[in-house]
C-alpha positions in Angstrom: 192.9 -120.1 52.8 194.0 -119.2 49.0 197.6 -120.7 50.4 196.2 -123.5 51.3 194.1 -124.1 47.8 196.8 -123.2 46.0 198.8 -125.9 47.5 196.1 -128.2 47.1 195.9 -127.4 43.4 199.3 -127.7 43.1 199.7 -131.0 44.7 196.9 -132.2 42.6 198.5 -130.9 39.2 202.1 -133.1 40.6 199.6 -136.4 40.6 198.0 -135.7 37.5 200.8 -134.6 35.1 203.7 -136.6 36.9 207.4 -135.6 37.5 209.0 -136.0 33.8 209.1 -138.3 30.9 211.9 -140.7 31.9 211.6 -144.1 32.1 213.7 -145.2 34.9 212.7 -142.7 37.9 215.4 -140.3 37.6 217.6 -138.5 40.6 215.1 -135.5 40.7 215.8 -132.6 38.4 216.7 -129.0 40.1 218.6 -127.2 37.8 217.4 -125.8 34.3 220.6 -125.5 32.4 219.9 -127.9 29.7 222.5 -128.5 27.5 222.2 -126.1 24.4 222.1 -126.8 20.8 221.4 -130.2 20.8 221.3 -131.8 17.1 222.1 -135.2 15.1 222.3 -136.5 12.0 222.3 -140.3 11.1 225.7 -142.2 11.2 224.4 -145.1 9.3 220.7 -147.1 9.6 221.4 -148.1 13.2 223.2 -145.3 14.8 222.7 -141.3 14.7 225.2 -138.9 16.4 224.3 -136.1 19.0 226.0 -132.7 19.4 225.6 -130.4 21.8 227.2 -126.9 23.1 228.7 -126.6 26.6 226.0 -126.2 29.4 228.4 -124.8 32.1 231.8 -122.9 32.3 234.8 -125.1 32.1 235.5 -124.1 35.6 232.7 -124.5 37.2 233.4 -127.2 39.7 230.1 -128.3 40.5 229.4 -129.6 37.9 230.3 -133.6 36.7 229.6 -133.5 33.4 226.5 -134.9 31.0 224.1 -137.9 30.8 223.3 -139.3 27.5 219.9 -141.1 27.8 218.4 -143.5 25.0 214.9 -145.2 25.6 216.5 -147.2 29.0 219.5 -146.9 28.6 222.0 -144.2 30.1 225.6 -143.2 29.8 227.8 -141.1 31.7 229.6 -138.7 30.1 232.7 -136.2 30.9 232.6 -132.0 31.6 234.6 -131.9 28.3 232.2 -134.4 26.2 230.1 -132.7 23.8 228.7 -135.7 21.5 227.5 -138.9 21.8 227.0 -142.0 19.8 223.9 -144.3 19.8 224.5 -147.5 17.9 222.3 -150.5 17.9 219.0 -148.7 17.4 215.7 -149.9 16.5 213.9 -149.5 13.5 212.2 -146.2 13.5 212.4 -143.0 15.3 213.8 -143.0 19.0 213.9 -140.0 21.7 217.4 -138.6 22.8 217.6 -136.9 26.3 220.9 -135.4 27.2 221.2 -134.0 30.9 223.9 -131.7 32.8 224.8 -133.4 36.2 225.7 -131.8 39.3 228.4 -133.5 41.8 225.8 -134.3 43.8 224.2 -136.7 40.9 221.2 -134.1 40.6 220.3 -133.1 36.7 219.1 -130.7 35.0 216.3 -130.5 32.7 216.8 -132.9 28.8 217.7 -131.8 26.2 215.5 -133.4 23.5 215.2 -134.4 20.6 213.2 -137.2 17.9 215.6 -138.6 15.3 216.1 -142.1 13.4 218.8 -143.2 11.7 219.2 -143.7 8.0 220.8 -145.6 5.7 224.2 -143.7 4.5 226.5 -143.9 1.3 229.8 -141.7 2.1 231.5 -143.0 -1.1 230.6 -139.9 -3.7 228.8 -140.6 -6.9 230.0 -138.7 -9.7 227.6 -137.1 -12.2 228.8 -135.6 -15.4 227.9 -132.8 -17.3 226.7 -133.4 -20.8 226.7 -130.4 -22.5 225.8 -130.5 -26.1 224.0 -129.9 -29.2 222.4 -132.8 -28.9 218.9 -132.6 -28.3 217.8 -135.2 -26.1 221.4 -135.6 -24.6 221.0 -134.4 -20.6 223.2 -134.1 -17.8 223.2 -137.6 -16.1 220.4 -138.5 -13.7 221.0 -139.4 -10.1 218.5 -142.2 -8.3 219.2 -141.8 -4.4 218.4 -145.3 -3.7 215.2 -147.4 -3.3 213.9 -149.3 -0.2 216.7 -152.0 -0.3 219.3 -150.9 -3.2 222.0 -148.0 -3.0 221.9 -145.3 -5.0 223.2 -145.4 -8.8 223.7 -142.7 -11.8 221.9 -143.1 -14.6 221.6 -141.0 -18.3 218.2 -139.2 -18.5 216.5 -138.8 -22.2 213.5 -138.6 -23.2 212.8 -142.3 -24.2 214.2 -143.3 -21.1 211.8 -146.0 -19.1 210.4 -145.2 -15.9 212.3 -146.3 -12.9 209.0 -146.4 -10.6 210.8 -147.3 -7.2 213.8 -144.2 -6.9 213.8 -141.0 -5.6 215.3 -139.4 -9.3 216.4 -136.3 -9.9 219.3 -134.9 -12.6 221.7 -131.8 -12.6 220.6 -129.4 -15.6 223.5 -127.3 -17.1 221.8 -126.6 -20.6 221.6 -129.1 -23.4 223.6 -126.3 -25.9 226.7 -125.1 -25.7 225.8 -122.6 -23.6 226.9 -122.0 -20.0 224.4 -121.7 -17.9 223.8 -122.0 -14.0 223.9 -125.3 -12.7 220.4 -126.7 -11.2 218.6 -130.2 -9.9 215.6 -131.0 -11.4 213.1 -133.4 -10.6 213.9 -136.4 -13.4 209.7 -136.3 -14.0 210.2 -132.4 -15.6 211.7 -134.0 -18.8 210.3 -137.7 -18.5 206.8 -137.8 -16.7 206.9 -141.4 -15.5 209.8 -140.6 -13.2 208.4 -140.4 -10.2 208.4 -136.8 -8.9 210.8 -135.2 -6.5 210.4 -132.5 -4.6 213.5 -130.1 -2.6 213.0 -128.5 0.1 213.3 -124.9 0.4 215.9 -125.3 3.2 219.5 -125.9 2.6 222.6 -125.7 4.4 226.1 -124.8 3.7 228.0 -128.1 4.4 231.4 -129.5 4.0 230.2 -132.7 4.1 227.0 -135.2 5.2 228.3 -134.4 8.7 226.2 -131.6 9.3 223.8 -131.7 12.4 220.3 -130.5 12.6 217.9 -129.5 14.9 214.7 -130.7 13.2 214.8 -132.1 9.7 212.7 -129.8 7.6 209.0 -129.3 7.9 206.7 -130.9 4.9 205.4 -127.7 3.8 209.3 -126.5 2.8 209.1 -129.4 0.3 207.7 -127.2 -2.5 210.2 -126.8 -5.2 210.5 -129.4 -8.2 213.8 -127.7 -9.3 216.9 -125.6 -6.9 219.8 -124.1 -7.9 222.6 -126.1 -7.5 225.1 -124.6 -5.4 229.1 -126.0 -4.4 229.2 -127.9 -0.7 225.4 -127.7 -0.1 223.2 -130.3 1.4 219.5 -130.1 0.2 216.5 -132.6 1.7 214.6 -134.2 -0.8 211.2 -136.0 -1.1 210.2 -138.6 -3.4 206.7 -138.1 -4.3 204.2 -141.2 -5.6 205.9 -143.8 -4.2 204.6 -144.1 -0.7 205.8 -147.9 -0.7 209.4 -146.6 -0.8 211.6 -144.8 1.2 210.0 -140.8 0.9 213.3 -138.7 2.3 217.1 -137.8 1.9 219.4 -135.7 2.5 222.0 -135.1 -0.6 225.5 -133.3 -0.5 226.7 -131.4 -3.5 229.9 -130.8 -4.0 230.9 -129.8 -7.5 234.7 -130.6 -8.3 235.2 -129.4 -12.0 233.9 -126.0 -13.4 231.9 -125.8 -17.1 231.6 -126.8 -19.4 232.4 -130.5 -18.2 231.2 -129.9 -15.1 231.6 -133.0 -12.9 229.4 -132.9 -9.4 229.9 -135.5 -6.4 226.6 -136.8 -4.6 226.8 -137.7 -1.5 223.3 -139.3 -0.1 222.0 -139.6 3.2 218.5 -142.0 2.3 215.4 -142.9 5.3 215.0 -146.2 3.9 211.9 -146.4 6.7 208.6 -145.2 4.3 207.0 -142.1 5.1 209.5 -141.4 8.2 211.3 -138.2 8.3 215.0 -138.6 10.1 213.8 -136.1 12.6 210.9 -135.4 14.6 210.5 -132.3 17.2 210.5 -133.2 20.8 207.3 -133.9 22.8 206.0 -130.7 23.3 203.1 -131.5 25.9 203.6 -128.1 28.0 202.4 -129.9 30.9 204.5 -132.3 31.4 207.9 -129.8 30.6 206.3 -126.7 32.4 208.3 -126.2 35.4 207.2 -125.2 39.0 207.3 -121.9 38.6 205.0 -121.4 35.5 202.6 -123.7 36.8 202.4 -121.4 40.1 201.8 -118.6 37.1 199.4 -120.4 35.3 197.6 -120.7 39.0 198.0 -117.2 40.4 196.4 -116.1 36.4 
């Protein structure tokens, strides 16, 4: 008799929390080896790039390889494939699924993840040190772009005007002849009607914007109005004040001459899309991801 309720339960949990979160009614899933580490990062404002980390031994015959799925749309992919492309995408965030497949067309459980691309400016801006006596003489300012124009460097003093619609920030390497760390400031610490920007206490050690993530940072690392700026690191930025703008980038420092004429490359990586992150975590409803098994648990406790 507790068989048989069990069962019934069972069955009645399969109607009422469904078989997956595909669209298109998928071979059904019975294997659990995901693909690992899956991450992006935006490519340009309609295309974001996924990684991932092998999800079977190379000579494991039985498996085919991956599927890449995108909203609708799905793409085979081979044993020794381990990124992806989406171009063409909407506005906004979209939901990446990548599968392993069996020979026998079965998959395994996605991979997932929430990303959406954003608008990106490879070419390096230089900013220069100005390091003098002079006392309202700064190092130059940085704008990482508004809602529709690309970013530009600009000299920060104290009877600068406000520049309402950037996310600004400047390097700060002392205003005397004095050498001193190099750090990024928000541009409001020394003019007040520059909008206010905030870092994140994440970074990452980078060569370059191509650096894949996981998860953009949460908004409760966004704390810290000034960082110490540090040689081939990306930091994330918010732009606070401005919630008609963009709010989010991701900026690559690479500093390519040493005091005291420091000169620093910025590379900027800007969510023109206001108030959107590039990256969202998956859908975590646990009942629609829980597989067989732990439902049985849930049951039996």
């Amino acid at each position: 008799m507790k068989n048989y309720i069990a069962s019934c339960l069972l069955f009645a949990l399969a109607i009422v929390l469904g078989c997956g979160d595909n669209i298109q009614n998928p071979t059904p899933t019975t294997s659990s080896d995901a693909p690992p580490g899956l991450k992006a990062f935006s490519l340009n404002n309609a295309s974001v790039q996924l990684q991932w980390s092998a999800a079977f031994a190379s000579s494991d015959s039985t498996y085919q390889g991956y599927l890449a799925q995108v909203g609708t749309t799905r793409d085979t992919l081979s044993r020794s494939t381990l990124t992806f492309v989406a171009d063409s995408l909407p506005l906004g965030a979209s939901l990446f699924s990548v599968y392993s497949m069996r020979q026998n067309g079965t998959l395994s459980n996605p991979a997932t993840i929430r990303w959406a691309p954003a608008e990106r400016f490879g070419t390096p801006f230089n900013v220069f040190e100005r390091n003098n006596a002079v006392a309202v003489a700064r190092p130059d300012g940085f704008d990482a772009g508004t809602s529709s124009l690309p970013p530009s460097v600009f000299a920060i003093d104290s009877g600068a005007l406000s520049i309402g619609t950037n996310l600004d920030l400047f390097f700060n390497g002392d205003s005397a002849l004095t050498h001193q760390s190099l750090s990024i400031w928000s541009a409001n610490l020394l003019v007040g009607s520059y909008n206010h920007t905030l870092f994140s206490t994440q970074t990452d050690a980078a060569a370059s914007l191509d650096f894949p993530l996981a998860a953009f940072p949460v908004e409760n690392t966004f704390i810290k109005d000034s960082i110490a700026a540090i040689d081939n690191t990306i930091y994330y930025v918010k732009v606070v004040g401005d919630p008609g703008q963009f709010n989010y980038a991701r900026i690559h420092v690479h500093i390519t001459q040493a005091y005291p004429n420091r000169i620093i490359q910025v590379r900027v990586s800007l969510q023109r899309s206001a108030g959107l992150q590039f990256a969202f975590s998956p859908d975590l409803d646990y009942r629609r991801h829980l597989p067989l098994f732990a439902l049985i648990s849930l049951l039996k406790g």
